[in-house]
N, CA and C of each residue as an Amber inpcrd file, in Angstrom:
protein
   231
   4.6560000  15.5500000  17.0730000   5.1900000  14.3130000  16.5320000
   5.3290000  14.4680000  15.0160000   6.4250000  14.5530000  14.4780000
   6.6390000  14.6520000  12.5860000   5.9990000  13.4550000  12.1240000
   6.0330000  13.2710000  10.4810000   5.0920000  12.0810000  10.1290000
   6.1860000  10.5730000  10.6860000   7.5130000  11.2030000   9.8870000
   8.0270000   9.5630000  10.5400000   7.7960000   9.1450000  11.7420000
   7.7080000  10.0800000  12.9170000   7.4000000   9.1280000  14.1020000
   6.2010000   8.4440000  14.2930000   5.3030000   8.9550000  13.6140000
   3.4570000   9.0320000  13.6440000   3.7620000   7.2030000  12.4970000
   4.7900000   7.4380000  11.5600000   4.8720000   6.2010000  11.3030000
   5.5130000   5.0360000  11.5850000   6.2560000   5.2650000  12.3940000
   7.2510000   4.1190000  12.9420000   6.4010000   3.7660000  13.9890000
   5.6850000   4.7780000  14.8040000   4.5960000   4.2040000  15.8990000
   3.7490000   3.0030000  15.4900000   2.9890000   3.1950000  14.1090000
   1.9660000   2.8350000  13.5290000   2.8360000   1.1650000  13.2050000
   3.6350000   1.3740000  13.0340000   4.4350000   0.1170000  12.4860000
   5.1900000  -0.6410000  13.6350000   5.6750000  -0.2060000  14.8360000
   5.8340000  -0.7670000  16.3170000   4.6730000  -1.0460000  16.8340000
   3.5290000  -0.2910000  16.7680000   2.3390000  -1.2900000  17.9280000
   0.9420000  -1.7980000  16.6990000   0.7680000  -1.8600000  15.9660000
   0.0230000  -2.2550000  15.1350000   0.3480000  -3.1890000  14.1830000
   1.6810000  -3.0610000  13.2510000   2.0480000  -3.9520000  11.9440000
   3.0130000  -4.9540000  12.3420000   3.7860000  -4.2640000  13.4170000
   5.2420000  -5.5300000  13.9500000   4.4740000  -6.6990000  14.3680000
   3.3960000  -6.3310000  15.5010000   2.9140000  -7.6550000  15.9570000
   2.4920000  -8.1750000  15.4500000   1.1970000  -7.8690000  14.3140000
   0.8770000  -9.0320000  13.3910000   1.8080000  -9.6390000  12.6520000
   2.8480000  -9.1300000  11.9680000   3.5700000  -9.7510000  11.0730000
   4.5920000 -11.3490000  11.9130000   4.8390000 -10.5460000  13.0740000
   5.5220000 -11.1710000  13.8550000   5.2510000 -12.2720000  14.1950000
   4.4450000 -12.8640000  14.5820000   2.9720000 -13.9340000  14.3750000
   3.5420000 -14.7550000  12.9840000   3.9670000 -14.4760000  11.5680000
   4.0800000 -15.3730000  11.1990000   5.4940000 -15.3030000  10.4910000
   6.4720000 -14.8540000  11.8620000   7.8970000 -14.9990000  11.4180000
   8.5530000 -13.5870000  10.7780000   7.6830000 -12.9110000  10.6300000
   8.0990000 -11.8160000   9.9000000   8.3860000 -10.5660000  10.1460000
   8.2350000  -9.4010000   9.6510000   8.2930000  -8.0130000  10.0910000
   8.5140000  -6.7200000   8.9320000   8.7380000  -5.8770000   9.4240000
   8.3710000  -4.1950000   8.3270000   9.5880000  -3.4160000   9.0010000
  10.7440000  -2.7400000   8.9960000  11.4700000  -2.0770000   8.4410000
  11.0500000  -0.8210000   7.6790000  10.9250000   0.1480000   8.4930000
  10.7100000   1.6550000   8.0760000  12.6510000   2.0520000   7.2120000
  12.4710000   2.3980000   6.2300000  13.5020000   2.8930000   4.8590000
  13.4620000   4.5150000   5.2700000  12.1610000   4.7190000   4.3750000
  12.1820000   6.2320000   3.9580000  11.0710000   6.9820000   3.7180000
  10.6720000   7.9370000   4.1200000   9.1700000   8.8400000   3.8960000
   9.3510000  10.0590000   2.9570000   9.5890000  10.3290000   1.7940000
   9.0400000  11.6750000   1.0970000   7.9760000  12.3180000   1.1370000
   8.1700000  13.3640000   1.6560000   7.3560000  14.3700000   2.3380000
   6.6810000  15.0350000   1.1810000   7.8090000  15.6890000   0.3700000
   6.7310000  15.6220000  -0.9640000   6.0430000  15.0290000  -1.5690000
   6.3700000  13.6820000  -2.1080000   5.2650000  13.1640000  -2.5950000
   4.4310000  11.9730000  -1.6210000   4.4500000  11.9830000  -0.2180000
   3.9230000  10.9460000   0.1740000   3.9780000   9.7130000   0.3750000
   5.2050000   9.2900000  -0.0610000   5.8000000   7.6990000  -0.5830000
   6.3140000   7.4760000   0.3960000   5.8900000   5.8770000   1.2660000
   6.7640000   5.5000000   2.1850000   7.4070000   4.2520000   1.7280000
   8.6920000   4.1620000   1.8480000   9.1880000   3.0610000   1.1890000
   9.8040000   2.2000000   2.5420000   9.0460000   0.7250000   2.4730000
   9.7570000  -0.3050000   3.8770000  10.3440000  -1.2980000   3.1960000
  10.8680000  -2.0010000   4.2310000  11.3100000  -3.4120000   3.9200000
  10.5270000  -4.3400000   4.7030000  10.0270000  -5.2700000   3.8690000
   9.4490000  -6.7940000   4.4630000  10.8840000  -7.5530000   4.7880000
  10.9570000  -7.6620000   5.9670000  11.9820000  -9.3310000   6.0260000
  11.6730000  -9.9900000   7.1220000  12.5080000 -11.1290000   7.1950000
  11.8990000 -12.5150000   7.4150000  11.2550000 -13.0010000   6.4610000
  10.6240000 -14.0290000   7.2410000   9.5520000 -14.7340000   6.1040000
   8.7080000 -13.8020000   5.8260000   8.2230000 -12.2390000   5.8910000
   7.1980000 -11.7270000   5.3070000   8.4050000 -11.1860000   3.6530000
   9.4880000 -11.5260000   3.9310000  10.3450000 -10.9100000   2.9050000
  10.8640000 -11.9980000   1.6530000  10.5570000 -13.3830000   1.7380000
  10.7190000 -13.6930000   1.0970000   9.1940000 -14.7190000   0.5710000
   8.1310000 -14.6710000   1.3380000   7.1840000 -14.8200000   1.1590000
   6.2390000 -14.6350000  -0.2870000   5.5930000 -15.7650000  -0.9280000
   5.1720000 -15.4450000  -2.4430000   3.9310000 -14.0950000  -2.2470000
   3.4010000 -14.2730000  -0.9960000   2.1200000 -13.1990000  -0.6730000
   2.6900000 -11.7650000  -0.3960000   3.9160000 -11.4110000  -0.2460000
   4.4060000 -10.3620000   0.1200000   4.0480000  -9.1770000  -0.2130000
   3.7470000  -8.9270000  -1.2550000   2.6910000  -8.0270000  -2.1850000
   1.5850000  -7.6440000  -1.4390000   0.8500000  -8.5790000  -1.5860000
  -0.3630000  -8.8040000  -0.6880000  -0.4380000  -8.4410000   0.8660000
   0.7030000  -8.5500000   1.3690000   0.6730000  -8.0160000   2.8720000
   1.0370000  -6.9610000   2.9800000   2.1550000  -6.4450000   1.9310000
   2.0090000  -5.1870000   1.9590000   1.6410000  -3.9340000   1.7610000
   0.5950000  -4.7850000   0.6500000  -0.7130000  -3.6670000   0.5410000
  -2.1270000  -3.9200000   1.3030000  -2.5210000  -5.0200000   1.5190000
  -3.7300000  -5.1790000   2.5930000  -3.1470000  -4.8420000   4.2540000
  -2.3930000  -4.9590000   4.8090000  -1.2760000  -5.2690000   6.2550000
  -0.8570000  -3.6570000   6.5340000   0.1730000  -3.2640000   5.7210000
   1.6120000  -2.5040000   5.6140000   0.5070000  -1.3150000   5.8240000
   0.1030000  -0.9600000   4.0460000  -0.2680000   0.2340000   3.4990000
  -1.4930000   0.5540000   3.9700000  -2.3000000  -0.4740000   4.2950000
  -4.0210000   0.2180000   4.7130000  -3.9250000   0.5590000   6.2150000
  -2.7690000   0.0350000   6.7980000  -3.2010000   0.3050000   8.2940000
  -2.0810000   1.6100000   8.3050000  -1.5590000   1.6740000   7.6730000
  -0.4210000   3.3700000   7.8200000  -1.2550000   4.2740000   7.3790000
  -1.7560000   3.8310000   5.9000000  -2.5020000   5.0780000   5.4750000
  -3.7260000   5.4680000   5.9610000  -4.4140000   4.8810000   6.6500000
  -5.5600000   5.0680000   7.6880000  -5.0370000   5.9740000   8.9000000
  -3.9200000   5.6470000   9.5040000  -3.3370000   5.8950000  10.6220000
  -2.5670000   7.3520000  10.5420000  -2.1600000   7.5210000   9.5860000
  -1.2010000   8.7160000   9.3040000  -1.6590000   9.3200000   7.6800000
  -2.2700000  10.3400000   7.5030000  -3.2110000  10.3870000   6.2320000
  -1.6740000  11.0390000   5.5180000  -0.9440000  11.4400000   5.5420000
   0.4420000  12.3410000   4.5910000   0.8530000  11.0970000   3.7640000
   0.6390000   9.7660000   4.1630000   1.2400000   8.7220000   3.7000000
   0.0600000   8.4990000   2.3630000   1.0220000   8.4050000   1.5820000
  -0.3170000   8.0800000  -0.2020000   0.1420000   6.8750000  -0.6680000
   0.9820000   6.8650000  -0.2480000   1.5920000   5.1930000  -1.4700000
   3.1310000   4.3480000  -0.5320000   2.4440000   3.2610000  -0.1290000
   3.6220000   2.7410000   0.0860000   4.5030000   1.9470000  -0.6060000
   5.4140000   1.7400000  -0.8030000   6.6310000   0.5460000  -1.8270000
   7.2160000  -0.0220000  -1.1190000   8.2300000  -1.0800000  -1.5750000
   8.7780000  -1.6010000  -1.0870000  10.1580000  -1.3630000  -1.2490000
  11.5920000  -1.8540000  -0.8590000  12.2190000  -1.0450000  -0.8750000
  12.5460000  -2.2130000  -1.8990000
């Protein structure tokens, strides 16, 4: 399994459903392999949301980067 699939998994059965719950969701962009950077999109209400930040670093980034260690830093797109 390459890292993107190891991350789109992580983000279909773990991050979609919670987000989903409050209208929202995560959008896999792009993974650099060199430096580790995964860049998503929040939309829905997790995308225009004032906490968005916040979910996507407590939510997004701790449960990918736990899940798939190549991942160092996530952004947003």
């Amino acid at each position: 399994m390459t890292t993107e699939e190891k991350i789109q998994k992580v983000i279909d059965e773990k991050i979609t459903p919670a987000l989903q719950t409050h209208g929202g969701n995560v959008t896999f962009e792009n993974f650099d392999e060199e430096t580790g950077i995964l860049t998503v999109s929040l939309i829905g209400a997790c995308g225009t949301c004032p906490y968005a930040q916040e979910t996507l670093r407590m939510t997004v980034e701790a449960v990918i980067m736990e899940d798939v260690p190549e991942v160092k830093e996530v952004r947003r797109a």
